[in-house]
C-alpha positions in Angstrom: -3.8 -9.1 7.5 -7.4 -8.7 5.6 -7.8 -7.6 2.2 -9.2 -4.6 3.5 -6.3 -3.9 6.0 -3.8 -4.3 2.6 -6.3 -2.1 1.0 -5.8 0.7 4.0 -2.6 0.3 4.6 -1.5 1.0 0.7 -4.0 3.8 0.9 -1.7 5.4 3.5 1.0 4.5 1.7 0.8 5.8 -1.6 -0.9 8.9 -0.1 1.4 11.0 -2.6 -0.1 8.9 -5.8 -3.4 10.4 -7.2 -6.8 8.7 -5.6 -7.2 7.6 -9.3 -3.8 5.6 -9.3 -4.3 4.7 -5.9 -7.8 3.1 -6.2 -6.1 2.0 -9.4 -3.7 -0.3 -7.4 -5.4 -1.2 -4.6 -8.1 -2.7 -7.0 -5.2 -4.7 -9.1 -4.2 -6.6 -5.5 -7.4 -7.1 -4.0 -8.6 -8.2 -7.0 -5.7 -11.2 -7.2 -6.5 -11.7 -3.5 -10.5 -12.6 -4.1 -8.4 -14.4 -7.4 -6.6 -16.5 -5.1 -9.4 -16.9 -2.7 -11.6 -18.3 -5.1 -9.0 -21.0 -6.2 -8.7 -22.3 -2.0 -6.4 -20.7 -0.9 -7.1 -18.5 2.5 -7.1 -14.8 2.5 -4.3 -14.0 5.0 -2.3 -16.7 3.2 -3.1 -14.8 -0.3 -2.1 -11.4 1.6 1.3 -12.8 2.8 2.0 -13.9 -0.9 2.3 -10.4 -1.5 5.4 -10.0 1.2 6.5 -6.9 3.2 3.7 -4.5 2.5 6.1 -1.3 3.3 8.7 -2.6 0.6 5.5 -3.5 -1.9 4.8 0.1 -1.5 7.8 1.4 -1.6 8.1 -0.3 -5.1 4.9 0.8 -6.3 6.1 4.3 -5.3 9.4 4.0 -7.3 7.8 2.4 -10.7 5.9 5.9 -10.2 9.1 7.6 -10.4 9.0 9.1 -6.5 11.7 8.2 -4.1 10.0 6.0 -1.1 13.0 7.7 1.2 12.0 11.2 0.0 8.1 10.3 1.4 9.4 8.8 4.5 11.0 12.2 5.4 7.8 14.4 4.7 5.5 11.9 6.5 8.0 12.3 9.5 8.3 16.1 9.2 4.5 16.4 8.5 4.2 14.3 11.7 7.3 16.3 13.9 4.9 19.8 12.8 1.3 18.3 13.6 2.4 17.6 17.1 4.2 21.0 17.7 0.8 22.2 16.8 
């Protein structure tokens, strides 16, 4: 994974975040990506640092005080009504 697929794939993510706190975080890994980058080491290797993407997430959501279950279930029934439609 690129930093720009980390960077679209949090995006989904954290969908319930503002775009301020998003773009706030996003910027915070990317920018330890080009970090570790810089120092030699390769960019997929720097993205796999940051482990599971969907559990990194799923913390971020929970520091924010929103249950990463709770989103799970909207995004499904959001997704369940979208194709009914």
């Amino acid at each position: 994974m690129t930093r720009f697929e980390l960077a679209a794939t949090l995006s989904r993510r954290l969908y319930m975040l503002t775009e301020e706190e998003r773009h706030s975080i996003i910027d915070k890994y990317v920018s330890g990506i080009n970090m570790e980058i810089e120092a030699g080491i390769s960019e997929k290797e720097a993205v796999e640092r940051l482990g599971d993407i969907g559990l990194l997430a799923d913390r971020i959501l929970m520091r924010h005080h929103i249950d990463p279950r709770q989103v799970k279930e909207n995004r499904k029934t959001e997704t369940d009504i979208n194709l009914r439609q």
